[in-house]
C-alpha positions in Angstrom: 0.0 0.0 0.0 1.2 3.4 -0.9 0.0 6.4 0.5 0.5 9.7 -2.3 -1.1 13.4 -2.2 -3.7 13.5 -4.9 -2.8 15.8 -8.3 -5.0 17.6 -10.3 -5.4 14.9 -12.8 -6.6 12.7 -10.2 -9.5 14.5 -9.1 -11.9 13.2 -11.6 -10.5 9.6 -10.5 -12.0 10.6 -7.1 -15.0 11.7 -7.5 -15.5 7.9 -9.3 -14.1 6.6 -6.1 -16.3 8.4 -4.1 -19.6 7.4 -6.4 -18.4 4.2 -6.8 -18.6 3.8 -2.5 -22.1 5.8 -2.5 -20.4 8.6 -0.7 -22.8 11.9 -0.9 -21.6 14.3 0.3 -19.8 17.2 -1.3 -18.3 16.8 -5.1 -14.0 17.3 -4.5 -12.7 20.8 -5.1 -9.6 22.0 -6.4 -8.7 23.4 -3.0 -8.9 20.3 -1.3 -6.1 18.0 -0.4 -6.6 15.0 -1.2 -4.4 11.8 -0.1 -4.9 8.8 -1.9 -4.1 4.8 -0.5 -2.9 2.5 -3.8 -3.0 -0.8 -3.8 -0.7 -1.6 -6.8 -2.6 1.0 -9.2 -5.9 0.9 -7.9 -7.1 3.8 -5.8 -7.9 1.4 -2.3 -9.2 4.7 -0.1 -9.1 8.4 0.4 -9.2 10.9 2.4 -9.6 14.7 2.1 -9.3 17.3 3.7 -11.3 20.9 3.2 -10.4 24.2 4.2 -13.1 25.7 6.2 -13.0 29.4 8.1 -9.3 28.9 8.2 -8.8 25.0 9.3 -9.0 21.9 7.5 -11.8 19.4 8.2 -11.6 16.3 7.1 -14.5 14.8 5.0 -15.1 12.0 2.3 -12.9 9.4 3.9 -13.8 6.7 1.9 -11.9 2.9 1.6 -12.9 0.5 -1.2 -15.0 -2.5 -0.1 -12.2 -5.1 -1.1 -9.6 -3.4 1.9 -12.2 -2.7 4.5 -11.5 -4.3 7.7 -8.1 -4.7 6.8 -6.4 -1.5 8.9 -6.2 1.1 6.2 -8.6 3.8 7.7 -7.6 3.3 11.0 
């Protein structure tokens, strides 16, 4: 498992992520940072993280049913 910081090319990527694990909250903005878990080169979770009134709140932490259980969101 490798943990990266998400790119601008990747955001669309995420937002399929997201769909694909009925996450509904808020669609992934350019401002957000986004870190990604791979699993070989399939996205296996991610987390983001918004900037809100000067902090960063993390939201849409999201881990594909196949790693579940398995330790990566803890």
């Amino acid at each position: 498992m490798v943990i990266t910081l998400g790119k601008p090319n990747e955001l669309d990527a995420v937002q399929s992520f997201y769909n694909f694990c009925g996450y509904g909250g808020k669609p992934v903005a350019s401002e957000d940072l986004v870190l990604l878990a791979w699993n070989h080169d399939k996205i296996a979770g991610v987390v983001r993280l918004c900037p809100e009134e000067g902090f960063l709140c993390l939201r849409g932490m999201q881990v594909h049913p196949d790693h579940r259980r398995a330790g990566l969101d803890a």
